[in-house]
Legacy VTK file of the C-alpha trace (Angstrom):
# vtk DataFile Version 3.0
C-alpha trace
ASCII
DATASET POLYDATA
POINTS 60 float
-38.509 140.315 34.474
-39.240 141.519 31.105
-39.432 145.021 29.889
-41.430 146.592 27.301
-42.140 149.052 25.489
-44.985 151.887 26.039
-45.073 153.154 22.817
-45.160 149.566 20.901
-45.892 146.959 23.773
-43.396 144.838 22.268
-40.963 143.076 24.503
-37.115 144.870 24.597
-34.380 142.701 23.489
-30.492 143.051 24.337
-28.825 145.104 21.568
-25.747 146.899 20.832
-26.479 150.675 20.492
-24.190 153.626 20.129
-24.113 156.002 22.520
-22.901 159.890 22.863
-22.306 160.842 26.487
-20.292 164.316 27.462
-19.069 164.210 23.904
-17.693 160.623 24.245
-19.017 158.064 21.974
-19.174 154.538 23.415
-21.062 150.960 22.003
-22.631 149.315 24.678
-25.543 146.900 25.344
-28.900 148.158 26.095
-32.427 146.849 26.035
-34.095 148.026 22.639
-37.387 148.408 21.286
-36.871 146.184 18.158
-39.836 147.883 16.148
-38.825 152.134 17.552
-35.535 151.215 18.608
-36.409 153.539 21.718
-33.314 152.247 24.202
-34.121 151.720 27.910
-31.499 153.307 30.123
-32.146 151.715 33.668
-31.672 153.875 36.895
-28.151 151.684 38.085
-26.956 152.969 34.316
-28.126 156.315 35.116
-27.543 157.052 38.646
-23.895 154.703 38.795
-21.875 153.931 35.502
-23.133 157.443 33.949
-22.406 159.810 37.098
-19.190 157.759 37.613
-18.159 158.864 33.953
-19.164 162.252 34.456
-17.237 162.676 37.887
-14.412 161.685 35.717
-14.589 163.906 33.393
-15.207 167.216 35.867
-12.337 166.253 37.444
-9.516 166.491 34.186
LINES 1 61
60 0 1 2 3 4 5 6 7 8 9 10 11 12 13 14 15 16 17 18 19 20 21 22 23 24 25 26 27 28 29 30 31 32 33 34 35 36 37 38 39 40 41 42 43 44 45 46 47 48 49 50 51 52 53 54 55 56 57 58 59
């Protein structure tokens, strides 16, 4: 499945994108908009890595 864009149309491509999170910085790779650079953050991102993170970080 490919994803796209709503604001361009044009397809999203794997990219490396930098990323501030609960004032961590991390590089990671995301689908991109090549011509907004808009980054899609899917719901398993969202809802798993991302809540695992912040769980983490409560807890210290």
């Amino acid at each position: 499945m490919s994803w796209v864009c709503d604001k361009c149309k044009e397809k999203l491509v794997k990219s490396k994108v930098n990323v501030t999170y609960l004032g961590g910085h991390f590089e990671v790779e995301l689908l991109k908009c090549p011509k907004c650079n808009n980054v899609f953050i899917g719901e398993d991102l969202a809802l798993g890595k991302m809540l695992e993170v912040e769980k983490g970080l409560e807890d210290k």
